[in-house]
Structures are given as structure tokens and as C-alpha cells.
C-alpha positions as CSV (number, residue, x, y, z in Angstrom):
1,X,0.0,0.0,0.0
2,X,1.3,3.7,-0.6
3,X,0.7,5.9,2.2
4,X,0.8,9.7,2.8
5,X,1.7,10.7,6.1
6,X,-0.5,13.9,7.0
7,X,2.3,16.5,8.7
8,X,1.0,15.3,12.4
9,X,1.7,11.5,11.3
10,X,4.9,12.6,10.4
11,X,5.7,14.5,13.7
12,X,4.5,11.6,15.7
13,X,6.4,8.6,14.1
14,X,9.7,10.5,14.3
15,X,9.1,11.7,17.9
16,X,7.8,8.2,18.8
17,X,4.5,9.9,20.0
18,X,2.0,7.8,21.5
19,X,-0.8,9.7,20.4
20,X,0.1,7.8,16.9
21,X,-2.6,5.3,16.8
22,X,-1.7,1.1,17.1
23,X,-2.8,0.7,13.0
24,X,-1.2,3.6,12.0
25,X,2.1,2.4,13.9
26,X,1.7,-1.0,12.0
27,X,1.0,0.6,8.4
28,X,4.3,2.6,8.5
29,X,6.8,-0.2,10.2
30,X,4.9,-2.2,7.6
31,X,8.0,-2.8,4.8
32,X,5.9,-3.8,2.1
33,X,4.1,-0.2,2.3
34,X,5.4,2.9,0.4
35,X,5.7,5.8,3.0
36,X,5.4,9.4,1.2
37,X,5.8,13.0,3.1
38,X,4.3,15.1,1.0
39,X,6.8,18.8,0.4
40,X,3.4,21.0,1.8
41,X,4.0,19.2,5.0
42,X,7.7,20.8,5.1
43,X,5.5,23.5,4.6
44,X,3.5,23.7,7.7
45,X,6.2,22.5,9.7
46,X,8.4,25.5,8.6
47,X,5.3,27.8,9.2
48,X,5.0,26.4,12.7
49,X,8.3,26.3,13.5
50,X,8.8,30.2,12.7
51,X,5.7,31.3,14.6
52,X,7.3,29.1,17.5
53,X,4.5,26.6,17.8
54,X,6.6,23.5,16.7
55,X,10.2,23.0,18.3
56,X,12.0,20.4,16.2
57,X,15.7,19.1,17.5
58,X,17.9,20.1,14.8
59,X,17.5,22.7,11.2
60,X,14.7,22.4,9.5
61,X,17.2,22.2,6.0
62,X,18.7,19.2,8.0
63,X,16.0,17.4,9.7
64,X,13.6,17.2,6.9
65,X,15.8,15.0,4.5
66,X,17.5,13.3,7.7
67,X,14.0,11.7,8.5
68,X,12.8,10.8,5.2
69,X,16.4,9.2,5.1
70,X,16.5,7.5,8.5
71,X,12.8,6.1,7.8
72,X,12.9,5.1,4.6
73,X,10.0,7.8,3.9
74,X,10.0,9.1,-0.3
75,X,9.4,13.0,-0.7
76,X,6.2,13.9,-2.8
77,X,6.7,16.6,-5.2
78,X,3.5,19.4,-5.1
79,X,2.4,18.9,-9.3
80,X,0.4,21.4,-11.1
81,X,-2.6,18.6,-11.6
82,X,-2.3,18.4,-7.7
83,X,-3.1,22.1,-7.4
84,X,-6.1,22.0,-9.9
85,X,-7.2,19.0,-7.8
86,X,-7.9,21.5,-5.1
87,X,-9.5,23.9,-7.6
88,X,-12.7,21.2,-7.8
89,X,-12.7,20.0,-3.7
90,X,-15.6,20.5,-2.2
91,X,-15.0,23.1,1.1
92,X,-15.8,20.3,4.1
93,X,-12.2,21.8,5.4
94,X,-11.1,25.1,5.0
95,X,-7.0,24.1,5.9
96,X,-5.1,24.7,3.0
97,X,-2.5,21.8,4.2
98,X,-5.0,19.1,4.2
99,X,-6.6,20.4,1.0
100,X,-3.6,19.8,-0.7
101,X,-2.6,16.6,0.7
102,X,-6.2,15.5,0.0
103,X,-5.6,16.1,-3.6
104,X,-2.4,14.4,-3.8
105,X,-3.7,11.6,-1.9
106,X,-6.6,11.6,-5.0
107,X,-4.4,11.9,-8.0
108,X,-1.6,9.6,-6.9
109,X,-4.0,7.0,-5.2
110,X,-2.3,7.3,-1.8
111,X,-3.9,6.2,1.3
112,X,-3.7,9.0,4.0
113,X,-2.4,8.3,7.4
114,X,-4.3,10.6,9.7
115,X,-6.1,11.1,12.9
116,X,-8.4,13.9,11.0
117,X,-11.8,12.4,10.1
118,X,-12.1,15.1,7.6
119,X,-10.3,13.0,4.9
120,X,-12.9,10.3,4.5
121,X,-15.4,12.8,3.2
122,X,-13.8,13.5,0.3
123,X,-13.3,9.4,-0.7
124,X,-9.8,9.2,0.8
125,X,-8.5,6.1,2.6
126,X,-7.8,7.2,5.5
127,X,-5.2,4.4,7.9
128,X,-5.9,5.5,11.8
């Protein structure tokens, strides 16, 4: 299975955060499943970080592509049919973030991980 780990999922599995869920957990140790971290989570985390609501342990240049390395996790590129996927979403959730990640998680067939309900309504796998 290909999964897309929504920026808290991300957070979590690298801080060993038990607020991940049990299936989640499973889905990503699982090594037959392709993990993706999609570039619009860098995003939020370097939003949060400057405003100071995120502490991270190292530089955001270095801990980014340190983590995708040390778990195995692919980057996901943002694409132009990714953005006009978000053109034609219907407004059940007004974060930009998620918006985005639900419209690569449509055009690439990814399965979200994600404690957010929010994804389900717009036909998303969603692994919690």
C-alpha cells in the first residue's frame, strides 16, 4: 500500500509519539508499504516552527531530509494537476495543508495516514 503521512503522522512517528494510533504504527513499520511526506508538509512544519508553535531538535534544512532518510519515507513533489485537484474539492475543510494533501492523496491513489476524520469525506483512505 502507498501511504501519505498527514504532517502530524509525520511528527509523531519520528518523535515516537503515542498519540500515533496502534494501526497507524503498523502501516508505517509495515516494509511492504510505500511511505510518502508530502513537500506541503515541510511546509506547515516550517510555518510552525517560525511562529514558534513547533520546536523540532535540529534545522529544518537538516532534519527534513534526515528523516525521510533515517525512515525510509519518499518525498512527494506538489504537481500542477495536484493544485487544480484543489481547484474542484468541495470546502468540508477550509486548511489549506490538508486540502492539498487531500488532492495528492486523490491523483496519486495514496492512502492518508491521519487522525483527522475530515479525509474520509472526500473518498480518501484514510489508515488510523
Amino acid at each position: 500500500m502507498r501511504l501519505l503521512l498527514d504532517t502530524h503522522a509525520f511528527l509523531w512517528w519520528v518523535g515516537a509519539s503515542p498519540r500515533l494510533s496502534r494501526r497507524a504504527k503498523t502501516a508505517i513499520a509495515n516494509a511492504r508499504n510505500q511511505c510518502l511526506v508530502s513537500v506541503v508538509s515541510g511546509w506547515e512544519i516550517a510555518i510552525k516552527v517560525s511562529l514558534g508553535k513547533l520546536r523540532i531538535d535540529a534545522a529544518l534544512d537538516r532534519f527534513l531530509p534526515e528523516q525521510l532518510a533515517e525512515n525510509g519515507f519518499q518525498p512527494l513533489a506538489i504537481d500542477f494537476k495536484h493544485t487544480a485537484r484543489v481547484a474542484r474539492l468541495p470546502f468540508h475543510h477550509r486548511d489549506p495543508f490538508d486540502r492539498l494533501l487531500v488532492a495528492q492523496a486523490i491523483e496519486e491513489e495514496l492512502a492518508v495516514v491521519s487522525a483527522d476524520p475530515v479525509f474520509a469525506r472526500y473518498g480518501v483512505k484514510r489508515v488510523w
